[in-house]
Each structure stands twice: as C-alpha cells, then as structure tokens.
Backbone as a ProteinNet text record, in pm:
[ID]
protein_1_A
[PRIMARY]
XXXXXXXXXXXXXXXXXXXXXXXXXXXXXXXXXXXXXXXXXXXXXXXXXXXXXXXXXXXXXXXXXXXXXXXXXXXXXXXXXXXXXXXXXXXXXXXXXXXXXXXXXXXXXXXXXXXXXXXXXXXXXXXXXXXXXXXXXXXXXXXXXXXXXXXXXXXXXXXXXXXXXXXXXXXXXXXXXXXXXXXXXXXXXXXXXXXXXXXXXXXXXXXXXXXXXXXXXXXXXXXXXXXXXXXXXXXXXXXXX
[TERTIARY]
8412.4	8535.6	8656.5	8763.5	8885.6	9008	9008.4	9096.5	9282.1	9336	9434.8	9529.4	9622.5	9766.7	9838.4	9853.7	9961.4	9913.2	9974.7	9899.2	10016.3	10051.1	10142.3	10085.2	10133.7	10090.2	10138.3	10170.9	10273.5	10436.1	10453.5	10572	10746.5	10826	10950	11063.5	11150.7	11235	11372.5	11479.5	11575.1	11671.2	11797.6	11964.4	11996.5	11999.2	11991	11871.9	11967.9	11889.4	11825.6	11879.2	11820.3	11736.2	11620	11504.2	11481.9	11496.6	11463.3	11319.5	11263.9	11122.4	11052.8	10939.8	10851.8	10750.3	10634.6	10517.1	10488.3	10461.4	10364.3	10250.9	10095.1	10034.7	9989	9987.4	9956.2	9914.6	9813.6	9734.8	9729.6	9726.9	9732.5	9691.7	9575	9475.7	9567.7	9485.8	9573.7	9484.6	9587.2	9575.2	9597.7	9635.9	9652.7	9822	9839.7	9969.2	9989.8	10058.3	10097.6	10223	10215.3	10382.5	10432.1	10542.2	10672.7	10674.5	10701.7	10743.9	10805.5	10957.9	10966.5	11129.3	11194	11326.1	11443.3	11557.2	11708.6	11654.1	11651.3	11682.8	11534.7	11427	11257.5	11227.4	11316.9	11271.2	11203.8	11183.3	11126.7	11234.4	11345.6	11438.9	11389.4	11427.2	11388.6	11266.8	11127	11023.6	11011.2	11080.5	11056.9	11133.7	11295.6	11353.5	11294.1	11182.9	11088.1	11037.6	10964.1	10875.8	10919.5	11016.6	11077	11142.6	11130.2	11206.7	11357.3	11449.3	11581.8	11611.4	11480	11516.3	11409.8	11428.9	11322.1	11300.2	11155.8	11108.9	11144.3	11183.2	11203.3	11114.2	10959.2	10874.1	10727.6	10607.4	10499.9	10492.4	10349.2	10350.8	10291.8	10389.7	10386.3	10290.8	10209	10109.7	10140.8	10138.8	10119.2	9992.9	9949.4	9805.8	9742	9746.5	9697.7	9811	9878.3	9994.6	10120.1	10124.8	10294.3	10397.3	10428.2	10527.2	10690.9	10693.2	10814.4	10809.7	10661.7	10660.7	10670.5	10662	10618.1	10741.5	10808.8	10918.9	10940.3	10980.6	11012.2	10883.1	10746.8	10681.2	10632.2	10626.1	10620.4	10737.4	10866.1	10964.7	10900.1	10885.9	10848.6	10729.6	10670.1	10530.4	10572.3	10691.2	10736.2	10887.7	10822.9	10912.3	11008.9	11112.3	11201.4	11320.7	11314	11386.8	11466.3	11584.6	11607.4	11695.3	11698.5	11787.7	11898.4	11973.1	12137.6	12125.9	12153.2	12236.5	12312.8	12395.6	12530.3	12502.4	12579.1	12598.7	12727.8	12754.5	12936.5	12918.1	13060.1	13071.1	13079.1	13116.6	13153.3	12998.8	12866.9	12697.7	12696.2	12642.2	12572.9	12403.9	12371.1	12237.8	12131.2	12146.2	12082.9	12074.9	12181.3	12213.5	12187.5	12134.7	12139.2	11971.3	11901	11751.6	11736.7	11773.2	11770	11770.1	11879	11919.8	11767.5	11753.2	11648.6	11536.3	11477.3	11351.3	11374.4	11448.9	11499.2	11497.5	11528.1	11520.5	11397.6	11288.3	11157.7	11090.9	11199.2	11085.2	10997.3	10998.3	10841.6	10801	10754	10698.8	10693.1	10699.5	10699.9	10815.6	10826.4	10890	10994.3	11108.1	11188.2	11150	11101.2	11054.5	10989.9	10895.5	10822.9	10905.9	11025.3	11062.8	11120.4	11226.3	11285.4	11201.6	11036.4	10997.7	10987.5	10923.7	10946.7	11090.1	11135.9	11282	11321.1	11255.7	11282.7	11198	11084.9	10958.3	10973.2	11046.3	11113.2	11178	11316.1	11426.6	11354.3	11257.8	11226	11122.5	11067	10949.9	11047.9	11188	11249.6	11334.7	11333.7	11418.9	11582.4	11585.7	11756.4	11791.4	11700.4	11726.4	11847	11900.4	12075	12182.3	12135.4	12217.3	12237.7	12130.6	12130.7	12231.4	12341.9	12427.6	12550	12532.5	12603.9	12663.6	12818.2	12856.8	12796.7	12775.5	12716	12868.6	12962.9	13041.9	13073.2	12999.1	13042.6	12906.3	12814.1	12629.5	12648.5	12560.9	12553	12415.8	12457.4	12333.6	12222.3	12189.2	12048.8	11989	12083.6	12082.6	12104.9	12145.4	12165.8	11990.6	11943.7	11805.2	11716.3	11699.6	11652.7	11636.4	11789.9	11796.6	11735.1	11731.5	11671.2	11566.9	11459.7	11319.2	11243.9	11354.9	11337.3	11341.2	11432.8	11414.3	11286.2	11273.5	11141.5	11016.4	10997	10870.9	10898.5	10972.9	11021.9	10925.5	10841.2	10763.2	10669.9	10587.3	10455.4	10401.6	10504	10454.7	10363.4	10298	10140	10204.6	10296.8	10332.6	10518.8	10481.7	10606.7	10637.1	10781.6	10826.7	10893.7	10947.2	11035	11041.6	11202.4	11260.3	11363	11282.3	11323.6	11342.1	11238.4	11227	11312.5	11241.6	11292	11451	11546.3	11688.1	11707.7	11777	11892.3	11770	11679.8	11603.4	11524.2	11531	11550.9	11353.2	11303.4	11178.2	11107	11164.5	11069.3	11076.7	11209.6	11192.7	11102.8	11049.4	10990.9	10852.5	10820	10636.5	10613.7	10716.1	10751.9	10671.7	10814.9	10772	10635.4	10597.3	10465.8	10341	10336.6	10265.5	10211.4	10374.3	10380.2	10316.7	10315.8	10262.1	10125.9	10037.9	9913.6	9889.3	9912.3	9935.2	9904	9988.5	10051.6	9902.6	9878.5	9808.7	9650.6	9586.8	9494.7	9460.8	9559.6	9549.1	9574.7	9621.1	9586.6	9710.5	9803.1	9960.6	9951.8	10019.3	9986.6	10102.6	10127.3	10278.1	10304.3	10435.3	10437.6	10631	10596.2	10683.7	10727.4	10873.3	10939.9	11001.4	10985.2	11047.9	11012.7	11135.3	11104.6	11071	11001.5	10948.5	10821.5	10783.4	10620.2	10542	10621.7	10487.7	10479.8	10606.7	10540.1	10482.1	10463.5	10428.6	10237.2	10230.9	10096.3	9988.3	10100.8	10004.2	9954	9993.2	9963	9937.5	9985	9980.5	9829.6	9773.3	9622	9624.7	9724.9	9736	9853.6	9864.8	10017.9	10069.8	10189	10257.7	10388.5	10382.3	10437	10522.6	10664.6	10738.9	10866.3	10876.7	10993.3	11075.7	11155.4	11231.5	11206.4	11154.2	11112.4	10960.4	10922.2	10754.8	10657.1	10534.1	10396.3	10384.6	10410.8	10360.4	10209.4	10193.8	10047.2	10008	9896.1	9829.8	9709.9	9711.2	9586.9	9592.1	9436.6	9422	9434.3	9543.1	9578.5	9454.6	9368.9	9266.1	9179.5	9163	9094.2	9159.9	9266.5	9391.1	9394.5	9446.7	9436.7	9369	9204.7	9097.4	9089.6	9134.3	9117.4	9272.7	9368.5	9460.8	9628.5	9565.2	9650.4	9737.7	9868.2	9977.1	10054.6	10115.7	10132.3	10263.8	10387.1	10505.5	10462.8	10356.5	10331.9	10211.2	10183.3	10133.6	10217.4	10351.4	10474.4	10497.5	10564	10633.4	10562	10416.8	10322.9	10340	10358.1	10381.4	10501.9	10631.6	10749.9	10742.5	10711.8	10690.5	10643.2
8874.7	8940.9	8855.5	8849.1	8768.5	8778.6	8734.3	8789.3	8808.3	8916.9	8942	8817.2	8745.5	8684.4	8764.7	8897.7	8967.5	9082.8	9243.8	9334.6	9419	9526.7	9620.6	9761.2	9871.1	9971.8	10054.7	10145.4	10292.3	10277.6	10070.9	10035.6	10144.2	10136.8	10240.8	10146.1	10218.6	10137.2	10308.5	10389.3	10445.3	10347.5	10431.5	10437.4	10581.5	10609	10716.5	10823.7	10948.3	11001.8	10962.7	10863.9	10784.7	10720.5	10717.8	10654	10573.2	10429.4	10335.4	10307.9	10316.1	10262.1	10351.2	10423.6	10544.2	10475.7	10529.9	10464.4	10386.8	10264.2	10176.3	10118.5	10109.9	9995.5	9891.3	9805.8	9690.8	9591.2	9501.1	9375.6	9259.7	9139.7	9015.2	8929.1	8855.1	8758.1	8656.3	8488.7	8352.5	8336.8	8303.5	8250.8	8405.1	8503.5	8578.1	8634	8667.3	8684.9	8848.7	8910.7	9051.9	9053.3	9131.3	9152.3	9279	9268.8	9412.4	9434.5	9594.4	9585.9	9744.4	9720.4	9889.8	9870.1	10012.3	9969.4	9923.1	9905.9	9889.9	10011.7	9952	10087.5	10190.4	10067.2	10140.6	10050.1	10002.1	9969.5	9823.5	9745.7	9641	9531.6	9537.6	9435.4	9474.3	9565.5	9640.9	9583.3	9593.2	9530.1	9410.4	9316.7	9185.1	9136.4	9209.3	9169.5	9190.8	9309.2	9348.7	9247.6	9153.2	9089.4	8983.3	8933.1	8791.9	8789.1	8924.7	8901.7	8940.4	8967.9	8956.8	9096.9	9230.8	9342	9400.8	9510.2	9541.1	9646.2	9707	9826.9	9939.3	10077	10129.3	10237.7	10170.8	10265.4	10187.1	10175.8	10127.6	9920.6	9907.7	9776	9626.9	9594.3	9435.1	9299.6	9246	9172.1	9053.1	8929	8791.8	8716.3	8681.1	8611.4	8669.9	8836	8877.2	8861.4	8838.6	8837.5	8957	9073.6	9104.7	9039.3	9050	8996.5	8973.5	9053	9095.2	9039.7	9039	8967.5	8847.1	8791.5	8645.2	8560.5	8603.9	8609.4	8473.7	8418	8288.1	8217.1	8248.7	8173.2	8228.8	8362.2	8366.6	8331.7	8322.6	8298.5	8155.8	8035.2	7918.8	7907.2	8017.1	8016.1	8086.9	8082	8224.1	8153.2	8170.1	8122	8225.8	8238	8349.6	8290.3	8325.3	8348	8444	8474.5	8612.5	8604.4	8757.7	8756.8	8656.7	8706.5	8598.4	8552.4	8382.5	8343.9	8295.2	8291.4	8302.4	8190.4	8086	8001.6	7947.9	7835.6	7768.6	7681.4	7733.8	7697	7481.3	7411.2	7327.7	7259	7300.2	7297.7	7266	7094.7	7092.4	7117.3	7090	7201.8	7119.7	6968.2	6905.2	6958.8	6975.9	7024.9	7097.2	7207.7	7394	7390.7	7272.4	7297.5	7259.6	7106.4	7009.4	7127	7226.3	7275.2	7395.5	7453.2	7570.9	7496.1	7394.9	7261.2	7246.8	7240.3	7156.5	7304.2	7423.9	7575.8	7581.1	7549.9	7620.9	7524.5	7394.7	7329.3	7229.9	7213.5	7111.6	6999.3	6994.9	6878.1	6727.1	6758.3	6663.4	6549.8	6372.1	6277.4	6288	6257.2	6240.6	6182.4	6092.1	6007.8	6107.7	6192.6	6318.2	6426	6470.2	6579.6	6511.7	6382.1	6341.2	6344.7	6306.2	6285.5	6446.9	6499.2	6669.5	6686	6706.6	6712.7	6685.9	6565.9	6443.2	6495.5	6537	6630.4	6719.7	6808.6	6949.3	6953.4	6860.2	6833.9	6758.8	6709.3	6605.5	6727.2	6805.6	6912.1	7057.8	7053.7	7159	7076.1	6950	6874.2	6837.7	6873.7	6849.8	6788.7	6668.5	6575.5	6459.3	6472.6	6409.3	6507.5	6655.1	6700.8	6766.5	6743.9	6771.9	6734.5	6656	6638.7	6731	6806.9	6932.8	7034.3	7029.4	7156.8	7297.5	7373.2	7491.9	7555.8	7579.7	7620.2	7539.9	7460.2	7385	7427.8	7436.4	7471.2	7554.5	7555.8	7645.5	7752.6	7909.8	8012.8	7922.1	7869.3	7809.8	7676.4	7587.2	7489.5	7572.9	7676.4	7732.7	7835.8	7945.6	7935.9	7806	7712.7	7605.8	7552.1	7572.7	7508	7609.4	7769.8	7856	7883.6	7820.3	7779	7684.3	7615.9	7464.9	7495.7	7548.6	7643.3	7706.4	7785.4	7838.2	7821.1	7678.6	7643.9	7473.9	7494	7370.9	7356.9	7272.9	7256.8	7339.4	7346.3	7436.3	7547.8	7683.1	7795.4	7828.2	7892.2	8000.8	8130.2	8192.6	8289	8265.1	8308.9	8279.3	8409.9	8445.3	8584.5	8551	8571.9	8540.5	8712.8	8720.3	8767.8	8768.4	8826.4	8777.9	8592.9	8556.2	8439.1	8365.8	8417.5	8388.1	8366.7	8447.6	8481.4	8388.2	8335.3	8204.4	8084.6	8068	7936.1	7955	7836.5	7853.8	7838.8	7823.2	7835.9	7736.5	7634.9	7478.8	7508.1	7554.2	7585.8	7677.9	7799.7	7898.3	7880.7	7783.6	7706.7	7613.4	7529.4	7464.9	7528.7	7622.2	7747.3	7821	7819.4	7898.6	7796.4	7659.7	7567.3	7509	7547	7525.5	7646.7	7742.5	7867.7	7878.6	7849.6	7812.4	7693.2	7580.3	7497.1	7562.4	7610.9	7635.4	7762.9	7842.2	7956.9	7893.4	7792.6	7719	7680.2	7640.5	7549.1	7693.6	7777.8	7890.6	7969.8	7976.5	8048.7	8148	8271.8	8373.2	8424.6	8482.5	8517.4	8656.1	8703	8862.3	8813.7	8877.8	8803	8921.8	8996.3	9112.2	9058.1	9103.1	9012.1	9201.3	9110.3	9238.5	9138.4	9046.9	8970	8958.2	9043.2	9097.5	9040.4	8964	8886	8719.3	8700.5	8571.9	8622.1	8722.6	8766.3	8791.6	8844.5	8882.8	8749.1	8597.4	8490.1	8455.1	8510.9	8444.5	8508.6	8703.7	8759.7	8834.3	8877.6	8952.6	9033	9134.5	9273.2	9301.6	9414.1	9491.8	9593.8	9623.3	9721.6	9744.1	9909.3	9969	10059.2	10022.9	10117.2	10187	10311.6	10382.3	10526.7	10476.6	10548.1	10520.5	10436.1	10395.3	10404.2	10477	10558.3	10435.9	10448.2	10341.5	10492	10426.7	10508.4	10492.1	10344.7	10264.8	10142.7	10125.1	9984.2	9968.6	9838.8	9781.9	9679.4	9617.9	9469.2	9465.2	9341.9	9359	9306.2	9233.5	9193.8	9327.3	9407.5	9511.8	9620.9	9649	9717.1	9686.9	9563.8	9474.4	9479.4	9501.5	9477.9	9613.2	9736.4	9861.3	9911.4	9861.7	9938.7	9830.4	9718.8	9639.4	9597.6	9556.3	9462.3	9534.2	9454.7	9461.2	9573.2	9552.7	9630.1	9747.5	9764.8	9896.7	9942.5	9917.4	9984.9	10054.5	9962	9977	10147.4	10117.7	10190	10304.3	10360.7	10474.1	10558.6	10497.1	10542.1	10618.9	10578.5	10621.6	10705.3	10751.4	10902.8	10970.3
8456.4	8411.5	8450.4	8368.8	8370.9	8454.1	8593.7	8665.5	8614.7	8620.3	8496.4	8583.9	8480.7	8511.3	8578.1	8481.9	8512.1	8529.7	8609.7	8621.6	8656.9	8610.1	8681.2	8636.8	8734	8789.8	8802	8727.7	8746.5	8762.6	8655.7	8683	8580.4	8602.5	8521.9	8625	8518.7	8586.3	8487.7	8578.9	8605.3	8656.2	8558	8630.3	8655.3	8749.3	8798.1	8722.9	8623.9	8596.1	8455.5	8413.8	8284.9	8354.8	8201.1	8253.1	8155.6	8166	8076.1	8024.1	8140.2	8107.8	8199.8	8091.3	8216.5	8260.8	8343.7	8418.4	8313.4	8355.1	8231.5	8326.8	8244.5	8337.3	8220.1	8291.1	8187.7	8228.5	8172	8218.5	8146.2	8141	8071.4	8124	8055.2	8067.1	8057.8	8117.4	8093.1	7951.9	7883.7	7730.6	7640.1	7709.5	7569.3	7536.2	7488.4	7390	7339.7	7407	7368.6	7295.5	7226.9	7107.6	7158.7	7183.4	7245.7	7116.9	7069.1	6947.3	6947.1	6895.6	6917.8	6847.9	6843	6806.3	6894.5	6842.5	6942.7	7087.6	7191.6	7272.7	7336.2	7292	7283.6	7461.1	7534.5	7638.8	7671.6	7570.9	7528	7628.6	7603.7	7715.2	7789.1	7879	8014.6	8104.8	8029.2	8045.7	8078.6	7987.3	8019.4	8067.2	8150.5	8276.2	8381.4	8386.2	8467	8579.8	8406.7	8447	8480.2	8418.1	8464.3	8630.5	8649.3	8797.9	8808.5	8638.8	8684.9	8711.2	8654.6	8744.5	8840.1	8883	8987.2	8960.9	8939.6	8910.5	9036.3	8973.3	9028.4	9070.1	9050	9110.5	9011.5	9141.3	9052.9	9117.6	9107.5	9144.4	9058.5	9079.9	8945	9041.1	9046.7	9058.5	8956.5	9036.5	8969.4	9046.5	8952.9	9002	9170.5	9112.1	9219.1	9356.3	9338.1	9497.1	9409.8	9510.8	9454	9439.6	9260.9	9228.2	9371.9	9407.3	9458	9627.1	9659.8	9805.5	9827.2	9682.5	9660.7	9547.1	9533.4	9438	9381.8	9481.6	9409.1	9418.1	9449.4	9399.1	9264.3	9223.7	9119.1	9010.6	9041.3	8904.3	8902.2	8994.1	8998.6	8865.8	8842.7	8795.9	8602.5	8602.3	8496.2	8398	8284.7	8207.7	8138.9	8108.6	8081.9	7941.5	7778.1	7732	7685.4	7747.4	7725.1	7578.7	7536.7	7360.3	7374	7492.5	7432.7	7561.2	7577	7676.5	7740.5	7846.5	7828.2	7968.7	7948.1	8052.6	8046.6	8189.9	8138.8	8022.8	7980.8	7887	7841	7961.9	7938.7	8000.6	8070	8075.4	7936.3	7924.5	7787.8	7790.4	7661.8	7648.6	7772.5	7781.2	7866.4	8050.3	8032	8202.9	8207.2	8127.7	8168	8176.9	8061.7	8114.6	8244.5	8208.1	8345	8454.5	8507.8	8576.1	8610.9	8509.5	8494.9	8588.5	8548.1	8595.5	8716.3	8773.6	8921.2	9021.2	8969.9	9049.9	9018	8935.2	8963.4	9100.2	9143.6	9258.7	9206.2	9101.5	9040.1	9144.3	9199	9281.3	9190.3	9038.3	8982.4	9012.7	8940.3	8993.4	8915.4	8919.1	8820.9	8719.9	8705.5	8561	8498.4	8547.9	8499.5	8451.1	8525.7	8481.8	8341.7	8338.3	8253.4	8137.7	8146.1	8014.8	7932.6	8038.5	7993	7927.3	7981.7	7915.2	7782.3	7764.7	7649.8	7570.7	7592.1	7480.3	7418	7537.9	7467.1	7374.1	7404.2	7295.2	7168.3	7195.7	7073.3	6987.2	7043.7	6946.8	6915.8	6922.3	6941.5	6819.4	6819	6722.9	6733.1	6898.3	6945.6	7042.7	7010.6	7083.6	7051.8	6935.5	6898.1	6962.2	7023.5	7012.7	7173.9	7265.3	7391.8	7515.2	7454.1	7510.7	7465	7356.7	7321.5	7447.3	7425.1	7544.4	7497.5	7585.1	7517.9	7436.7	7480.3	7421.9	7220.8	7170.2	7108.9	7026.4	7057.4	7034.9	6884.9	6762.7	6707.6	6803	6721.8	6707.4	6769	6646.6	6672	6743.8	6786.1	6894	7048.7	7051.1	7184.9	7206	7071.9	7058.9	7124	7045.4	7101	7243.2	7320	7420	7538.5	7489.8	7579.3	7562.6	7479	7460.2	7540.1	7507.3	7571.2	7724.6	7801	7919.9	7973.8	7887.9	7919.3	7923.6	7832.5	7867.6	7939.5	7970	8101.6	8219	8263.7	8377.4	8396.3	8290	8204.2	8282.5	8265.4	8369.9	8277.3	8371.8	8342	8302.5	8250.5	8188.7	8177.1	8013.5	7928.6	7880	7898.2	7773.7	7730.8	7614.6	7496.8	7435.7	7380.4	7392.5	7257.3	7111.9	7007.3	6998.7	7031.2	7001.5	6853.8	6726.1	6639.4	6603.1	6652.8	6632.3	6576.2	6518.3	6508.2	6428.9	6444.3	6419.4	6252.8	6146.1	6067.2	6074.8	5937.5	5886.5	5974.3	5967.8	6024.5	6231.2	6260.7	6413	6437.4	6317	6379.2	6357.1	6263.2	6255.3	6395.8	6424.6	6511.9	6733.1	6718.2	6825.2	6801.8	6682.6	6647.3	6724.1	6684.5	6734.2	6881.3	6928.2	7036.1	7153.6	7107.7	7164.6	7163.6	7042.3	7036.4	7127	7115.8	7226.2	7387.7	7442.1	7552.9	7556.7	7425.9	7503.2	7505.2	7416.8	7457.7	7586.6	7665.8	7802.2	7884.7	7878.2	7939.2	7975.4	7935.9	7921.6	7861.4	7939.2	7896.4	7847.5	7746.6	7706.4	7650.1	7661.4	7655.9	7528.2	7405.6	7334.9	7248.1	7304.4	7175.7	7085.5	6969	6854.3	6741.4	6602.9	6497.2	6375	6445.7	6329.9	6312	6234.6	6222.3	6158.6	6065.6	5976.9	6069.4	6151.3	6225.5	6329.7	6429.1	6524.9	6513.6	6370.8	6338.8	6359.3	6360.8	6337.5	6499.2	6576.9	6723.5	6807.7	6793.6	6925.8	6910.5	7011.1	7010.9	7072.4	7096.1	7134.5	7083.8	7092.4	7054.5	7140	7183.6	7275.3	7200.1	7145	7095.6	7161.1	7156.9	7280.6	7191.3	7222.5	7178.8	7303	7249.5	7394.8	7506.8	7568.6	7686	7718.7	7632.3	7640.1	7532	7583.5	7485.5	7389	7311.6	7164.9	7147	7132	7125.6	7203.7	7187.6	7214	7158.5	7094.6	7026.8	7001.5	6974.4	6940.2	6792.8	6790.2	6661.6	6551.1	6617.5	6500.8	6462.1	6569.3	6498.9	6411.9	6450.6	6353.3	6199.1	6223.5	6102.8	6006	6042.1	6015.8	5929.3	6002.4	5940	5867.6	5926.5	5871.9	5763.4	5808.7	5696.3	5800	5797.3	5836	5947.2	6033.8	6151	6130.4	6054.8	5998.6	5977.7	5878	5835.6	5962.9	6076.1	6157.2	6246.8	6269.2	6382.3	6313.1	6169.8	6093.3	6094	6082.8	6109.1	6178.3	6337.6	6425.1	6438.4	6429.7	6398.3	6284	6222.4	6088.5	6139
[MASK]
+++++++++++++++++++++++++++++++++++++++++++++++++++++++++++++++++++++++++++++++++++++++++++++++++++++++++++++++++++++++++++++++++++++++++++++++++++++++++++++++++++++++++++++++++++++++++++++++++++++++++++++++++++++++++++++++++++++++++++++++++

C-alpha cells in the first residue's frame, strides 16, 4: 500500500462564527493529481492555503510525508510548491528576482550553477525567457501567470498546488503547463490543482473534489465517472441541480 504524500484529518478552517471550510479528510499519493472544483466561494482557496502553509487549520490534523505539517513547517513548505490565483509582489521585483527569490527560501542545497540552470529551464519551457528581466509592475496578465508557475515548480517539490492555473495563459502556455505536469507527476509529484477549466483539467487529473459552500458535495475517480457518466462539466453541474 502507498504511503500517502499528503494526509489530513478532520481539517476546517473558521473566522469566527463563519466557517469556511468544514471537517475534510483527505489523502494523496506521489504522482497523483486531484482537481478542486466548485464555485466562487465553495472553499477551494481556503484549502489550498491550507495546504500550502499560508493558513492554519482551525481544527483537524494535516500530515506531510507522514511528519505534521505544522511541527515541521518549514521543512515541509521547503518540500511544497504554491501558485496562488493572483500575485502580488514589489512592484519594481522583476519576474527573475521574485523566482530567484522563491528558490533561495526553500534552502536548496543545490550550487548556484544549478539553481541558475533551473531558473533558465523554467523561463525557457514557460517561453519567458526574453522577458524575465521584466519589472513585475510592467508584466502582462499572462507573463506574471507564467512567472508564478515558474515559482512553483522551482527546485522540484514533491507536491505542487496550483490555483486556477490556466488564468491569463493563452492555448500553447496551457498544452505547455499540461506537459509539464505529466512530467513532474511521472517522477512522482503530487499535485492538488482548482481550476474552472474542465475540459483541460479532465486531461491530467485522476480524482475529483467537489466543494460547495465549504462542504464535499463529492469525490470520485474521474476515469471511472467518465466512463459511466460523460464529461467532467456536466458531472460538476449535476451535482449543483
């Protein structure tokens, strides 16, 4: 049996008497790929600030490779890649410095010549590598997409979330990111990815987590779904009627 990546446990997360996110438990193998999928406001952010570390559950226990997330913290963010929907850095940080920057806080033991070539890979399979000397303030939509991709799979963590991945990036970036994810989940990266883009989502993820109001509506493997009930949109959409 597959010892899980990831594992949490009667996790929720409240502001006071709002409750964003109720008990959830949930598990994820290295190499597999779960899809958030829910509307504006279904808890789906919430979750994967969860998990990234930038919030803290307010009840229930989160597990990374078997060590609590939270006792072990920075060795797990070290281990954890994080694109969140929008992000907001200084403005006068060009796109180079803000990864550069991301790489150098996870610790990599790697050499400089190493991190540099990483660096140089990213921008070059992301296709912005003319443009990585870009101030962020100056960045289009979709070069600033890019550059918080490029972030996240910076110094090859064992679990990646993304976070409407798609936004901003045109047809060729999103075959591109598609590739690269297969990639990454081959060698054993496990990734947890909300997006409302269902017909690219259907090509890569192998489970599904269906959240509304803060609550799991569903869960299933999407190949067997599929198999019986047709397309990933019109399964979301079911649920909600």
């Amino acid at each position: 049996m597959t010892t899980p990546l990831i594992s949490l446990q009667g996790v929720s997360k409240s502001y006071g008497e709002l409750q964003a996110l109720a008990p959830l438990d949930l598990e994820l193998s290295p190499g597999e790929v779960l899809g958030l999928f829910g509307n504006n406001g279904s808890g789906k952010s919430t979750l994967l600030k969860i998990l990234s570390g930038s919030f803290k559950a307010s009840s229930g226990s989160y597990t990374f490779q078997e060590q609590l997330f939270w006792r072990d913290a920075i060795a797990s963010k070290n281990q954890t890649g994080y694109q969140p929907e929008e992000v907001e850095i200084p403005a006068l940080l060009t796109l180079s410095e803000y990864v550069a920057f991301v790489q150098n806080v996870k610790a990599s033991s790697d050499s400089a010549a190493q991190k540099k070539e990483g660096l140089d890979e990213l921008f070059w399979i992301f296709q912005i590598e003319n443009q990585k000397n870009t101030l962020f303030q100056a960045a289009s939509l979709g070069m600033r997409k890019k550059m918080a991709l490029a972030a996240a799979f910076v110094s090859n963590p064992k679990f990646i979330i993304l976070d409407e991945p798609t936004n901003g990036l045109d047809l060729k970036a999103q075959e591109t990111l598609l590739a690269l994810i297969q990639k990454r989940k081959e060698a054993g990266t496990g990734f947890v990815i909300a997006t409302h883009n269902f017909e690219w989502a259907e090509r890569v993820i192998d489970h599904a987590l269906a959240l509304e109001k803060g609550r799991v509506l569903d869960r299933f493997s999407l190949k067997e779904r599929k198999n019986q009930d047709g397309n990933l949109r019109g399964q979301f959409m079911s649920l909600l009627s």
